[in-house]
C-alpha positions as CSV (number, residue, x, y, z in Angstrom):
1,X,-41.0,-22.4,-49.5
2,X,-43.6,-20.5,-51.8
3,X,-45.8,-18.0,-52.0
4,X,-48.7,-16.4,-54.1
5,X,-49.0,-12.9,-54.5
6,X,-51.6,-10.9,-56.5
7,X,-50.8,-8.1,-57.9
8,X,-51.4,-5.3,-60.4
9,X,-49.0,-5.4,-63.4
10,X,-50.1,-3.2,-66.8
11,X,-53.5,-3.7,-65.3
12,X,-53.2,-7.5,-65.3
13,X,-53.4,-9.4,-61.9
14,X,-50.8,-11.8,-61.9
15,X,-49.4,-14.4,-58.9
16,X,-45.8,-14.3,-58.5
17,X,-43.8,-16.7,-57.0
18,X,-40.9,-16.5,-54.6
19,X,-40.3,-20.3,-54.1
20,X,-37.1,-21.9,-53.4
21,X,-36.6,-25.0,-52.2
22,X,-33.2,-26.1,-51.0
23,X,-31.7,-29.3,-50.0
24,X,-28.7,-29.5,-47.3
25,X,-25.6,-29.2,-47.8
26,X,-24.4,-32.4,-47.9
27,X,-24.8,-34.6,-50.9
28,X,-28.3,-35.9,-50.8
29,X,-31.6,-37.0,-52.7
30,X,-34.7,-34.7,-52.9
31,X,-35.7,-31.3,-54.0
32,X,-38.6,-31.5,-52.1
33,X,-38.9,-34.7,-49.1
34,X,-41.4,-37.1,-50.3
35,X,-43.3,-39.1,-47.0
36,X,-42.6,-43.0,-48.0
37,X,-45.6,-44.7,-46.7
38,X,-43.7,-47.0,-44.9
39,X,-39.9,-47.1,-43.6
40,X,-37.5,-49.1,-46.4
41,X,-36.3,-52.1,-45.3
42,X,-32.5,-52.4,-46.4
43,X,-31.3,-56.1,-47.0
44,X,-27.2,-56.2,-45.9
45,X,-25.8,-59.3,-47.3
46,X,-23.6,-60.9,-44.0
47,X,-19.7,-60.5,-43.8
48,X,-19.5,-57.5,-45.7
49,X,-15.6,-57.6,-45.4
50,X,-15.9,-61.0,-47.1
51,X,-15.9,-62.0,-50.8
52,X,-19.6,-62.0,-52.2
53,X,-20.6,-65.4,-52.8
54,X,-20.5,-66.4,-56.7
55,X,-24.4,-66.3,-57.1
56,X,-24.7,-62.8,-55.6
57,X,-21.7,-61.4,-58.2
58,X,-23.4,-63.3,-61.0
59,X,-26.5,-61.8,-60.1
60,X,-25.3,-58.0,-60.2
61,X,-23.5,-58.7,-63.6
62,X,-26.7,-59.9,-64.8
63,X,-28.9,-56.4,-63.4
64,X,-26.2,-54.3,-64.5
65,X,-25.8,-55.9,-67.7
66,X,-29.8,-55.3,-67.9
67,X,-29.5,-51.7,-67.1
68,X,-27.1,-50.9,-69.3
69,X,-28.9,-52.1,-72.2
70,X,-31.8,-50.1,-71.1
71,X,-29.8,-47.2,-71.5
72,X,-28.1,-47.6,-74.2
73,X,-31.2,-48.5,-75.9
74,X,-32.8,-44.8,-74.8
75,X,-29.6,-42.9,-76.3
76,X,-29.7,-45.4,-79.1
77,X,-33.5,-45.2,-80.1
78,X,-34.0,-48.7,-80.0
79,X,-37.4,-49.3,-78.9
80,X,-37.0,-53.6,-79.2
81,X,-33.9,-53.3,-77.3
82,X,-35.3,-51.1,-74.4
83,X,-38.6,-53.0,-74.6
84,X,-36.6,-56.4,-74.0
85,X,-36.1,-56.0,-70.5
86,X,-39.6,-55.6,-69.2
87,X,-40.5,-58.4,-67.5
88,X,-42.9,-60.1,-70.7
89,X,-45.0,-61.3,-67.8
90,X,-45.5,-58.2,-66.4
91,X,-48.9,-56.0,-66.0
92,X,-49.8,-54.4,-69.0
93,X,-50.4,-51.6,-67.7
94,X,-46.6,-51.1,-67.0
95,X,-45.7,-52.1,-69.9
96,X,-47.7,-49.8,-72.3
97,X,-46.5,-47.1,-69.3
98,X,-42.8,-47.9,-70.4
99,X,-43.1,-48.4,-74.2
100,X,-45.1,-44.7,-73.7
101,X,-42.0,-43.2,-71.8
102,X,-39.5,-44.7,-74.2
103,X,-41.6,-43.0,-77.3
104,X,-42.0,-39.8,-75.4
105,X,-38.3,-39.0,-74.9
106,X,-37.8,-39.2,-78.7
107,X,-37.7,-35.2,-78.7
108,X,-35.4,-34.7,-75.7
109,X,-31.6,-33.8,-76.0
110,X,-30.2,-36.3,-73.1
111,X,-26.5,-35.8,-72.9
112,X,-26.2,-38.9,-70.1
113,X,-28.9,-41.4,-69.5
114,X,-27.6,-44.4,-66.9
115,X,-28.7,-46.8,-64.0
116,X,-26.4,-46.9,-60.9
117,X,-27.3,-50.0,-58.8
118,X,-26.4,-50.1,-54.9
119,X,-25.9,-54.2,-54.2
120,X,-25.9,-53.4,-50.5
121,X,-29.3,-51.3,-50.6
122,X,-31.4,-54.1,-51.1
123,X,-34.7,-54.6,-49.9
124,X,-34.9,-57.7,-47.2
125,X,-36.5,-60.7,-49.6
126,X,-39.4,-61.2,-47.1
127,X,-41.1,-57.4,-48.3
128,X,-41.1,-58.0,-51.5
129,X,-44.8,-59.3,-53.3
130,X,-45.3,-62.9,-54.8
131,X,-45.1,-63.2,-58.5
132,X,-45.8,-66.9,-60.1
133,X,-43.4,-67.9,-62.1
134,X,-40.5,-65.7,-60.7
135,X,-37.1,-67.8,-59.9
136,X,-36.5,-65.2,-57.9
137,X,-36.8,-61.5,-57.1
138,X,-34.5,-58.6,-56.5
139,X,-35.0,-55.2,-55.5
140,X,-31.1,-53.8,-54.9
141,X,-31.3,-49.3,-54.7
142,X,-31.5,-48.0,-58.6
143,X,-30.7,-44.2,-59.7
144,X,-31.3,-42.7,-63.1
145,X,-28.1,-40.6,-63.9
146,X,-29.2,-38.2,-66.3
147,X,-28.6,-35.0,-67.8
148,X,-29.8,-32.5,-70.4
149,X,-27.7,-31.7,-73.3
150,X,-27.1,-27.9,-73.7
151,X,-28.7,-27.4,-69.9
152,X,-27.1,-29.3,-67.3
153,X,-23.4,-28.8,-66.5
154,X,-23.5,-32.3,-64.7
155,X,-25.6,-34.9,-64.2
156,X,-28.2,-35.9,-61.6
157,X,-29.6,-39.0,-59.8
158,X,-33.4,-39.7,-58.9
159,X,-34.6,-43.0,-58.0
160,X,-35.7,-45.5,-59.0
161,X,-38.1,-48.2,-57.3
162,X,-37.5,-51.3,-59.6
163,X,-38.7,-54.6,-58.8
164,X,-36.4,-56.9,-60.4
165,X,-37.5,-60.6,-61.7
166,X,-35.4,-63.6,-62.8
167,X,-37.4,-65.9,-65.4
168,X,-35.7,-68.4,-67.3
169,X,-31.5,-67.4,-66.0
170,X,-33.1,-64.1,-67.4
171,X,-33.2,-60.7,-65.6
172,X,-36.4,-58.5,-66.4
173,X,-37.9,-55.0,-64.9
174,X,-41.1,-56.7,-63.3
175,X,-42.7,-53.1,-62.1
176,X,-41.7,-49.4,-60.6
177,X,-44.8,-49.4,-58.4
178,X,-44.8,-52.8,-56.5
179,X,-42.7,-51.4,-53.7
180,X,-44.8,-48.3,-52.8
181,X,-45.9,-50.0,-49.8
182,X,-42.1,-50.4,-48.2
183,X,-41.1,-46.9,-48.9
184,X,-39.0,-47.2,-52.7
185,X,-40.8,-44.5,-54.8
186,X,-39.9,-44.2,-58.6
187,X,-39.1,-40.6,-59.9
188,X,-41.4,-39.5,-62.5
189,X,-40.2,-37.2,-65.5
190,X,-41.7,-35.3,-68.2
191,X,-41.5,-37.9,-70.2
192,X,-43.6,-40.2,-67.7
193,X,-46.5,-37.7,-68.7
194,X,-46.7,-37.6,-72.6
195,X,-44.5,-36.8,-75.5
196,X,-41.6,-34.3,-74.8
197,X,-41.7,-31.1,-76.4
198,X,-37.9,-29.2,-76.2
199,X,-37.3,-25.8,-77.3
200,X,-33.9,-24.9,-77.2
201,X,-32.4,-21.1,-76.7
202,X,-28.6,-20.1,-75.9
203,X,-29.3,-20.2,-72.0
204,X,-30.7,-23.7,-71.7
205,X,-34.0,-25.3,-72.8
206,X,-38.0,-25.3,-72.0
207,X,-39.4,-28.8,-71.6
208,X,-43.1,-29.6,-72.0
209,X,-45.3,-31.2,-74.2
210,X,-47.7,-30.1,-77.3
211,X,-50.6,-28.6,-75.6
212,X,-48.5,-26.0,-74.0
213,X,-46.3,-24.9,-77.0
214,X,-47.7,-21.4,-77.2
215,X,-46.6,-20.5,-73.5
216,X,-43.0,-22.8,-73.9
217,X,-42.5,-20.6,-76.8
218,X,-43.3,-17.5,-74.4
219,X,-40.9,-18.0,-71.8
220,X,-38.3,-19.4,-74.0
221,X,-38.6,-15.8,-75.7
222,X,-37.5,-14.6,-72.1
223,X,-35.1,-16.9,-70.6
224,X,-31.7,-15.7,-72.3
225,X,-32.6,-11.8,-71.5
226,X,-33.3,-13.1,-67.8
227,X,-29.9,-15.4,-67.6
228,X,-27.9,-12.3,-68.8
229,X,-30.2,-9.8,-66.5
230,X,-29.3,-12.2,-63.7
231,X,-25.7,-12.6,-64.4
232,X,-25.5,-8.7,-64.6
233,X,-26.5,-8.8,-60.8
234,X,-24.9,-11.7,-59.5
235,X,-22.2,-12.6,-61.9
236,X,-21.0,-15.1,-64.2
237,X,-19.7,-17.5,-61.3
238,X,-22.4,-19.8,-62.4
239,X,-23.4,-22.4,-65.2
240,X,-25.7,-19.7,-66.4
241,X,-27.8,-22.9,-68.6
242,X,-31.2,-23.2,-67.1
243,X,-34.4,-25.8,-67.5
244,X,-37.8,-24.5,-67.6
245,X,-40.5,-27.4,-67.6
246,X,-44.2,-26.9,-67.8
247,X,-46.1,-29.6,-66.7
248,X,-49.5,-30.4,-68.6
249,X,-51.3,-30.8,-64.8
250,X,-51.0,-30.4,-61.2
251,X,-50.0,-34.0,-60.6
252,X,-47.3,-34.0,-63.0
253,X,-45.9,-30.6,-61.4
254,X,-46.1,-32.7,-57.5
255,X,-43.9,-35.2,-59.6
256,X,-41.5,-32.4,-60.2
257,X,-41.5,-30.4,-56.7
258,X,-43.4,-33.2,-54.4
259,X,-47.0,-34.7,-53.0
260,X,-47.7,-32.2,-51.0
261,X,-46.7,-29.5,-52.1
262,X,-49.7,-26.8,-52.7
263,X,-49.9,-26.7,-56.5
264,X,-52.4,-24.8,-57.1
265,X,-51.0,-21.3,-55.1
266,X,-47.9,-21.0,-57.6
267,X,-47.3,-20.0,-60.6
268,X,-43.6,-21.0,-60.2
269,X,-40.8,-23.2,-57.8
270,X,-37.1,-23.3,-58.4
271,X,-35.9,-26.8,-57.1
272,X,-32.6,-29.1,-56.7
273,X,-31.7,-32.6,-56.7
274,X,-28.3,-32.0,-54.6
275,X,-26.3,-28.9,-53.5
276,X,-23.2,-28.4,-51.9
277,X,-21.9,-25.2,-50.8
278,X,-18.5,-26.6,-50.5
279,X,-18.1,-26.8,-53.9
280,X,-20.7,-23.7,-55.2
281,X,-22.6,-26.3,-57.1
282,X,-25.9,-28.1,-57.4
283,X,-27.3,-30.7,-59.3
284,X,-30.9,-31.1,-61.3
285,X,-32.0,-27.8,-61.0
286,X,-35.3,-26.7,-62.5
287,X,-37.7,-23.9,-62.6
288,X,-41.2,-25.5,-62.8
289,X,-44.5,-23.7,-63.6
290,X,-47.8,-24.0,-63.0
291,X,-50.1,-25.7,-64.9
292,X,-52.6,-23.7,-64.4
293,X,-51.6,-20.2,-63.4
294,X,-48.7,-19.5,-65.2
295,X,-50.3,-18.9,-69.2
296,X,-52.1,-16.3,-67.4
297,X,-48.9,-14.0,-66.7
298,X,-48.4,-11.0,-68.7
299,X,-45.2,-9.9,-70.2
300,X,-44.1,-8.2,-67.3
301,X,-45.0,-10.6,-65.2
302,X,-43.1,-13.6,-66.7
303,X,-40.0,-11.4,-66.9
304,X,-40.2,-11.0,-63.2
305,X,-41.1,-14.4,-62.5
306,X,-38.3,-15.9,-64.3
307,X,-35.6,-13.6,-63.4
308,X,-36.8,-14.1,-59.6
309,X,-36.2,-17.8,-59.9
310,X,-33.2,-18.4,-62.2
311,X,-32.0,-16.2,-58.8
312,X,-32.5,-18.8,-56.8
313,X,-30.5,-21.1,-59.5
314,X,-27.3,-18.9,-59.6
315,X,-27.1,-18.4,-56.0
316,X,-27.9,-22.1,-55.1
317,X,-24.6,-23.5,-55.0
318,X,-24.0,-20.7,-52.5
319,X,-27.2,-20.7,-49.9
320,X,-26.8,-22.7,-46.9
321,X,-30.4,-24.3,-45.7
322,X,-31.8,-22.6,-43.4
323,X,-30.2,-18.6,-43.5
324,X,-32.8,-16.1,-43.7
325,X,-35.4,-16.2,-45.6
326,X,-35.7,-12.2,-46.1
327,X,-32.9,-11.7,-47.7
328,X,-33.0,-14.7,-50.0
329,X,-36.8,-13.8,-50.9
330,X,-36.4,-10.1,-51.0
331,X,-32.9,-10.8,-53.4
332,X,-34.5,-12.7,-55.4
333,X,-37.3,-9.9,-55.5
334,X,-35.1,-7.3,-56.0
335,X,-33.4,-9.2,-59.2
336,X,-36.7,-10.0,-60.8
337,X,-38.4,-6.6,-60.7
338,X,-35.0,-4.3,-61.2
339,X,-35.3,-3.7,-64.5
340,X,-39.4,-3.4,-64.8
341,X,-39.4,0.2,-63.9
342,X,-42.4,-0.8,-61.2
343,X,-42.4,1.3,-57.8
344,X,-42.5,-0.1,-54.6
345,X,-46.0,0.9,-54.1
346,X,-47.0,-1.1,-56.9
347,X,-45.1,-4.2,-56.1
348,X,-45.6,-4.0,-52.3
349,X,-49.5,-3.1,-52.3
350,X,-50.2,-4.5,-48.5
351,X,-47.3,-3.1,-47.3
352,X,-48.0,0.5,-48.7
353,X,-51.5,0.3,-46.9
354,X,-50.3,-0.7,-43.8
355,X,-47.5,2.1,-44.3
356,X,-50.3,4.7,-44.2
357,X,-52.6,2.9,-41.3
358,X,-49.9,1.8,-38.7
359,X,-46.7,3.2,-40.3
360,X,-43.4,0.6,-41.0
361,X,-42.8,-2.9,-39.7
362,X,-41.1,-2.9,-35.4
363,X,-38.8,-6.0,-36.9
364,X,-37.5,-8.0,-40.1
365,X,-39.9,-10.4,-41.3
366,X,-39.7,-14.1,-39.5
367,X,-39.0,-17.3,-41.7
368,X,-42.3,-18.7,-39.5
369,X,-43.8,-15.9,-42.1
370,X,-42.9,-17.2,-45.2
371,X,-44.5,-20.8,-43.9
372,X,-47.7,-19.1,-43.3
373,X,-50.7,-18.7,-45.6
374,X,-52.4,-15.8,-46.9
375,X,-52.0,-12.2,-46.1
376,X,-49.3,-12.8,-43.5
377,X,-47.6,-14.4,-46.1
378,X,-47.8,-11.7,-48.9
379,X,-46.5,-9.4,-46.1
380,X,-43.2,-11.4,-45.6
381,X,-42.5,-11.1,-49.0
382,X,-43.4,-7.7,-49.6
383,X,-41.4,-6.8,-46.7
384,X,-38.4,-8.6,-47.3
385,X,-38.6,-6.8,-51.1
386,X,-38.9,-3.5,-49.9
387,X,-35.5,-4.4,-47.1
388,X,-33.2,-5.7,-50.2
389,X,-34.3,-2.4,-51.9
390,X,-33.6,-0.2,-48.9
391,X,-29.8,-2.2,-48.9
392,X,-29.5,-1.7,-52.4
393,X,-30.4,1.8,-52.8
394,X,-29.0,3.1,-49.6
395,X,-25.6,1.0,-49.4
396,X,-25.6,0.1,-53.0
397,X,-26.1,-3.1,-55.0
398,X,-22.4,-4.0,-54.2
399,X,-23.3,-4.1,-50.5
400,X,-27.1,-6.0,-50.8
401,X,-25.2,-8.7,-53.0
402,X,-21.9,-9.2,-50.5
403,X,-24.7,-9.5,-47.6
404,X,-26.4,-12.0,-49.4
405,X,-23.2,-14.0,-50.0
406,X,-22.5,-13.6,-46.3
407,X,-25.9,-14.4,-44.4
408,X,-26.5,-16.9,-47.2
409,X,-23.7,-19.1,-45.9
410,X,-25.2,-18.6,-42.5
411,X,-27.4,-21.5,-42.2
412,X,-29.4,-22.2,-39.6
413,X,-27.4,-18.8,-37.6
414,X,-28.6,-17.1,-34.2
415,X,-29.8,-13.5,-33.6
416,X,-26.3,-12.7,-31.8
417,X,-24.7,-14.3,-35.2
418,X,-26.8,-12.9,-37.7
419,X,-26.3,-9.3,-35.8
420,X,-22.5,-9.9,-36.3
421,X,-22.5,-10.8,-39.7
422,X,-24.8,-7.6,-40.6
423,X,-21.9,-5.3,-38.6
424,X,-19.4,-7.2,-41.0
425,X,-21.1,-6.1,-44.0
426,X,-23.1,-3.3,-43.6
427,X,-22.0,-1.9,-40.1
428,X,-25.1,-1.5,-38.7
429,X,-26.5,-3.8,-36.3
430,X,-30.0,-5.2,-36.0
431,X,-31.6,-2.0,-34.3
432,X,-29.8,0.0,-36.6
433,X,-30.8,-1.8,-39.4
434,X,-34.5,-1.6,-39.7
435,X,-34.3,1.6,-38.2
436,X,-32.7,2.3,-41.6
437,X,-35.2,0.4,-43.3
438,X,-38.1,1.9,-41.5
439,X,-37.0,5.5,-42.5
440,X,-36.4,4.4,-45.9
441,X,-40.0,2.9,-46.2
442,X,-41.3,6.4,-44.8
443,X,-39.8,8.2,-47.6
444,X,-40.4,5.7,-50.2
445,X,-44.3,5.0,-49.2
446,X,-45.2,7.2,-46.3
């Protein structure tokens, strides 16, 4: 989810936004779901409970053996080496694209870089597309293993849709864009983009490239101030090492956060690889900004946008998909603009003019809200600021961060639920509850 807000910071108008993007759960790929054009066909060699035959284990040495030279050749700098396994029949197209991505992750501080390779995920032999000269062709499931030195406490997988070519007993990359058509996407980085541009502070790293040094070195001047302003909300039960990128274009921020998403309404998206709740962790994530919107943010404005987000990053490993989107918006809200000394009435504009026409919201905002577009939209976030405020101030930031802990681990709850939980923690019910708000918003704006 996203939004973009206008508003009226030190006379600048700014968008803000309140994006996050979880994943289930449950161990899984995606930060955002990416359509496949068509479903993956998955090859399952027969008698799995039987010893491969010889050719099959010779031919998994082989890929693996391929793979790992690749990498190594990336944390190595060895541009022959990594060059070596594209297919030298391939399009040259792909392989100026990979000699570019080799060159452009010269600047960035990988503390893993690896290829895992699923034998039993391969593509059925029929799908895959005629190449002359190929003794044969092989397209098993690939992940890149990665991680950031100095930013990411473990690593992460994205995919990887290799088509795989024998020539000569010899294994080669033949393409990452050959099996579009049957669903296996390749992950594009940064690095896919241009050359890598890595500014390094004590709380993680910006990663962008050349032409946007002037606004890396902006928010790099804010992201240790916003870890620690974070941290003294939430607390320290979290990496507290965060990754900024800033894309050079709208298509290489859909690379980061997905196809569809709408670019070109935010100025910011927090977004995960994997996160389990279980085990308070998550994997890959990343604030990205806009390409377009986001130089334009004044000082005050990047402070909130950042501290909003790297919200969303601390209290990942702890949000169940699904819980209520006015509390996770409006927390994330109250974290980012806490410290900025703005009123209400400044950071809630639509909502302090409907105050004064029709008086304070009958109900909490709906998550349907936060899905919609425009003004409706605004109002959801507004409103679900103005309730984490009303907790906060009221009950006290002790009380707004336990119910966020609690609803957060909610999921997917029901009204009954939820109006438990909210007895639990605040003991007030529903009805009680925005009656509380509403009188709040009465003194506050009325």
């Amino acid at each position: 989810m996203a939004r973009f807000r206008a508003l009226l910071v030190a006379g600048v108008a700014i968008a803000l936004l309140g994006g996050l993007t979880l994943v289930a759960a449950q161990p899984q790929r995606h930060d955002v779901i990416e359509q496949a054009p068509a479903p993956a066909q998955v090859f399952t060699p027969p008698n799995q409970g039987a010893v491969a035959p010889p050719q099959a284990d010779e031919r998994a040495i082989a890929v693996q053996s391929l793979l790992r030279a690749r990498a190594d050749a990336v944390q190595r700098r060895d541009e022959k080496a990594f060059m070596a396994g594209i297919d030298p029949q391939a399009e040259p197209a792909f392989r100026d694209a990979q000699l570019a991505l080799f060159r452009n992750l010269a600047n960035v501080p990988l503390r893993e870089w690896s290829y895992t390779v699923v034998t039993q995920r391969s593509l059925d032999p029929s799908v895959l597309p005629n190449v002359e000269g190929a003794q044969e062709l092989w397209a098993p499931e690939i992940d890149l293993v990665y991680a950031l030195r100095g930013a990411d406490p473990s690593p992460t997988r994205r995919p990887m849709g290799y088509l795989l070519v024998k020539r000569a007993n010899s294994w080669f990359i033949r393409s990452d864009t050959d099996l579009l058509g049957v669903g296996r996407r390749t992950w594009r980085g940064p690095w896919d983009f241009g050359p890598c541009l890595v500014i390094k502070t004590e709380r993680g790293l910006v990663l962008t490239h050349p032409a946007r040094e002037a606004m890396a070195k902006r928010v790099a001047a804010e992201m240790d101030s916003a870890v620690n302003a974070v941290s003294s909300v939430w607390g320290t039960d979290w990496p507290q090492q965060v990754v900024v990128v800033l894309p050079d274009s709208s298509d290489e921020m859909r690379a980061m956060i997905g196809p569809n998403f709408p670019v070109e309404s935010v100025v910011a998206v927090s977004v995960a690889d994997r996160v389990d709740t279980d085990k308070n962790s998550a994997e890959g994530q990343r604030v990205v900004m806009s390409a377009t919107s986001a130089d334009a943010l004044s000082v005050t404005a990047l402070r909130i946008v950042l501290r909003h987000e790297f919200t969303h990053i601390a209290a990942r490993g702890s949000t169940v998909d699904g819980s209520p989107m006015w509390l996770l918006e409006g927390f994330a809200d109250y974290v980012g603009y806490r410290d900025s000394g703005i009123p209400l009435r400044q950071a809630a504009p639509d909502l302090n003019a409907s105050m004064l026409t029709t008086g304070p919201p009958g109900r909490l905002p709906s998550d349907e809200e936060f899905r919609a577009q425009g003004r409706t939209l605004d109002m959801a976030y507004q409103q679900s600021f103005s309730v984490a405020r009303f907790v906060a101030e009221r009950l006290g930031e002790a009380k707004l961060i336990e119910l966020y802990q609690v609803l957060a681990k909610a999921g997917r709850a029901s009204p009954e639920e939820i109006d438990d939980l909210l007895v639990s923690v605040v003991r007030l019910n529903r009805e009680q509850f925005v009656a509380g708000w509403q009188e709040y918003l009465r003194e506050t704006l009325g």
